[in-house]
N, C-alpha and C positions, 0 to 999 in steps of 0.2 A: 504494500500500500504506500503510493506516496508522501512525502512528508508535508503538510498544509503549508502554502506561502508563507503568513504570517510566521512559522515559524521560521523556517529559511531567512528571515529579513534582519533576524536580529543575533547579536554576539553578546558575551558579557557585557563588554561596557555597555553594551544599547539598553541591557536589560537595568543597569547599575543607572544609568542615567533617565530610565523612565520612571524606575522605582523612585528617584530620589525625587521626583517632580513631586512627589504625594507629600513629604515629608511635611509638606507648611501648614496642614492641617493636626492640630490637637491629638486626634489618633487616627491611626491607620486601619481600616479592618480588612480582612480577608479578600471578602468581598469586590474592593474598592482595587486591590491588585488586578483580581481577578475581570473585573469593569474595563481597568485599563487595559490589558494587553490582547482581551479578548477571548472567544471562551471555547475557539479555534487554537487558539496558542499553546498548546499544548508542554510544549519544552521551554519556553521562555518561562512561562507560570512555573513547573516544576522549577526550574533556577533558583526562584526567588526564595524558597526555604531552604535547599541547598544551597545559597551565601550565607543566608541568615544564620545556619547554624554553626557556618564556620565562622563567625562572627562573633565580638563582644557579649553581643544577646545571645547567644546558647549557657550563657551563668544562669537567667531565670531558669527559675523553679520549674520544671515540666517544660520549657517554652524548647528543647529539642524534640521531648518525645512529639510535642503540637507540629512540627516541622515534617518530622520522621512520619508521619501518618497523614501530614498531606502529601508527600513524596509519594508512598504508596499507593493511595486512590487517585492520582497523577499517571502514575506508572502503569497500574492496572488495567484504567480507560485506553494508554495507549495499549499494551498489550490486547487488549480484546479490541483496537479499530473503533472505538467510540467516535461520531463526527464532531461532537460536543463537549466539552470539559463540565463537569456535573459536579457540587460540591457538598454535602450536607448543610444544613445551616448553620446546627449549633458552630460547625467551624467557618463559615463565612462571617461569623460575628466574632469570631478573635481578633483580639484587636492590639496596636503598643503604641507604647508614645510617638509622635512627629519628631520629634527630637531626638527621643534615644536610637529611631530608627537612622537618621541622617547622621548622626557621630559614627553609626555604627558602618555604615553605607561609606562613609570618608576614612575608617579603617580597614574597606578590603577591596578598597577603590584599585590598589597597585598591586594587588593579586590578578585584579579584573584585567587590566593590564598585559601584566604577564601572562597571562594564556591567551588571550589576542595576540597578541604581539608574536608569541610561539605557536598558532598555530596555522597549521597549510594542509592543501592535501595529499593527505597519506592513507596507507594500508586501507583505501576506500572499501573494499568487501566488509569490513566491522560496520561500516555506514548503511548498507542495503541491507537488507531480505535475505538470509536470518537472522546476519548479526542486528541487529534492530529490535527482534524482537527479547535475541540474547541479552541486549542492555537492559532494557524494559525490565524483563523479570529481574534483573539485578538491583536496578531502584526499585524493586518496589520488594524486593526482599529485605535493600538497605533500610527501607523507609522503617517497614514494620519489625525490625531489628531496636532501632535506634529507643522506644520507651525502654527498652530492656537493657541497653547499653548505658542510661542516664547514671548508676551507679559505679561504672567505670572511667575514670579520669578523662576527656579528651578524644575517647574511644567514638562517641555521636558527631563529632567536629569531625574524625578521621573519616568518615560513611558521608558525612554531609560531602566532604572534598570529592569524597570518590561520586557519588553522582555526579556534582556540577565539573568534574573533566566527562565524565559520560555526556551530560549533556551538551556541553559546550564541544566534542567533538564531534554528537551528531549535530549538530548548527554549523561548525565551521566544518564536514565532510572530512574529519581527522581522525583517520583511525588511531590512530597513536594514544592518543588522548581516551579513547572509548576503551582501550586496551592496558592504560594505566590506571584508569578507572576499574576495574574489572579486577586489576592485579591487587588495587588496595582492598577490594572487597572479599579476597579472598584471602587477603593479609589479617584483614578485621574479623574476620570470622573465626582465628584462632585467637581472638583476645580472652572471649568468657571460659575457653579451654583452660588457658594458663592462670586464667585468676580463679581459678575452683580446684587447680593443680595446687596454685599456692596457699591457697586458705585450708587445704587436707591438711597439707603440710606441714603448715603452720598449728592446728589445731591436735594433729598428731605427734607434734615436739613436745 
């Protein structure tokens, strides 16, 4: 299935710079993301919780696992070919400050950057049919990972990265990118191994 226009149009900074146009309002909701980019957009909207969580903002309280589980009902609609991005409500009404969102958006601005800046096309077969559909279930495995990773240090910021190079490589046709993504998600996936290796361990001393 081809990829929707809208999504093709846009790269991190496009997405770092449409997001940040929200900022001047009080609070942000869901919603109002979802408003702007369209409800066609499929990968640009997945992005925006994928920054977020690599972001300042993944210290609130739950505010990855809320990231991690839009990622996944993201991931899934593309996975099954949805023509329409569909959100519950209770989570179109999540919502954060104007301010914390744009400090936050100004600290991972030169992240945004540097994967623009690095990417081109490569290893394009990751980019079509199958690999497409191989990403997809990987975000949306990271996604519904991530409330469960919230007790692990850094571990939901590590899943959040690895999406936004999956997506950011199917936008800019960089397999590269969709393949590093893919490599941290299988990196992330022995985290809760090792920390239940070491709490045995520990509670076995």
């Amino acid at each position: 299935m081809a990829t929707p226009p809208s999504d093709r149009a846009h790269h991190v900074r496009d997405v770092i710079d449409q997001l940040d146009d929200l900022t001047d309002r009080d609070r942000i909701f869901v919603s109002d993301v979802v408003d702007a980019f369209g409800t066609t957009a499929f990968l640009p909207v997945m992005m925006v919780p994928a920054l977020l969580v690599v972001s300042p903002l993944s210290g609130i309280p739950l505010f990855s696992s809320v990231c991690g589980i839009t990622i996944a009902i993201i991931a899934s609609q593309l996975f099954l070919h949805r023509p329409r991005l569909w959100l519950p409500g209770f989570m179109r009404r999540r919502n954060v400050s104007g301010s914390r969102m744009h400090e936050a958006i100004g600290k991972i601005r030169k992240l945004a950057n540097w994967i623009d800046r690095h990417s081109r096309d490569r290893l394009r077969f990751l980019t079509k049919q199958p690999g497409r559909q191989i990403a997809y279930g990987a975000c949306m495995m990271s996604g519904f990972a991530m409330p469960f990773l919230e007790i692990v240090p850094f571990s939901s910021s590590l899943m959040g990265f690895a999406v936004l190079c999956i997506v950011a490589g199917l936008l800019a046709v960089d397999g590269l990118f969709v393949l590093i993504g893919l490599s941290i998600i299988g990196l992330a996936a022995t985290i809760p191994f090792f920390v239940w290796t070491g709490l045995m361990a520990g509670s076995g001393a």
